[in-house]
C-alpha positions in Angstrom: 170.9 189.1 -105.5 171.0 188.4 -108.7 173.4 189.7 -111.8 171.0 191.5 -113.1 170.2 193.8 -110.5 174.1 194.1 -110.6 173.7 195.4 -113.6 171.2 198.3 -112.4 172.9 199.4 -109.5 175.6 202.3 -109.7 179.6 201.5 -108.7 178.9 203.2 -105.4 175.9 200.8 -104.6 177.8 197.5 -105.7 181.0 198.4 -103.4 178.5 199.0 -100.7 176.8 195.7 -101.4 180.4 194.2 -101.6 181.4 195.6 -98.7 178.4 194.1 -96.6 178.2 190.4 -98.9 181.7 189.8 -98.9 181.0 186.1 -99.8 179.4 187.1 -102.8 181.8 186.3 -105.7 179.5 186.9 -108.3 178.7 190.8 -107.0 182.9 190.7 -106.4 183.7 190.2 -110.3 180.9 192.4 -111.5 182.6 195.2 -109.2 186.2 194.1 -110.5 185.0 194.5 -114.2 182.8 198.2 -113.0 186.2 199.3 -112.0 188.1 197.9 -115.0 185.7 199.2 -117.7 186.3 203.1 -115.2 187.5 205.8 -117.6 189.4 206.9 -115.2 191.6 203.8 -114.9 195.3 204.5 -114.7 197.7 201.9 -116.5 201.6 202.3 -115.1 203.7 199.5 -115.8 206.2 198.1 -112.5 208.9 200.1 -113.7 207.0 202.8 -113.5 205.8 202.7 -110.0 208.8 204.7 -108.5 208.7 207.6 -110.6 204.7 208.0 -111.4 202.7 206.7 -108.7 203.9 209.7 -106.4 203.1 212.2 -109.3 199.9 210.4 -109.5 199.5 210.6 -105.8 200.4 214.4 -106.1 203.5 213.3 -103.7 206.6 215.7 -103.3 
């Protein structure tokens, strides 16, 4: 596969393809970097890990 057709595929269908090419580093980084670029992305420091991960989590 090439990066291009990284490029064309959805987040779902690289993980899928990662899941299956494991060996793959080039389809690896181009997953890292989907997930990086995610909107959703949640930044908590170390210190922070105690007290919002659970909250995050929706812990008790």
């Amino acid at each position: 596969m090439t990066a291009s057709n990284f490029e064309n595929m959805t987040r779902e269908e690289l993980r899928d393809y990662v899941r299956h090419n494991p060996h793959d580093t080039a389809a690896f980084h181009k997953y890292v970097d989907m997930l990086r670029a995610s909107p959703t992305r949640i930044k908590i420091s170390p210190e922070q890990i105690d007290t919002e991960l659970p909250k995050l989590l929706g812990a008790n």
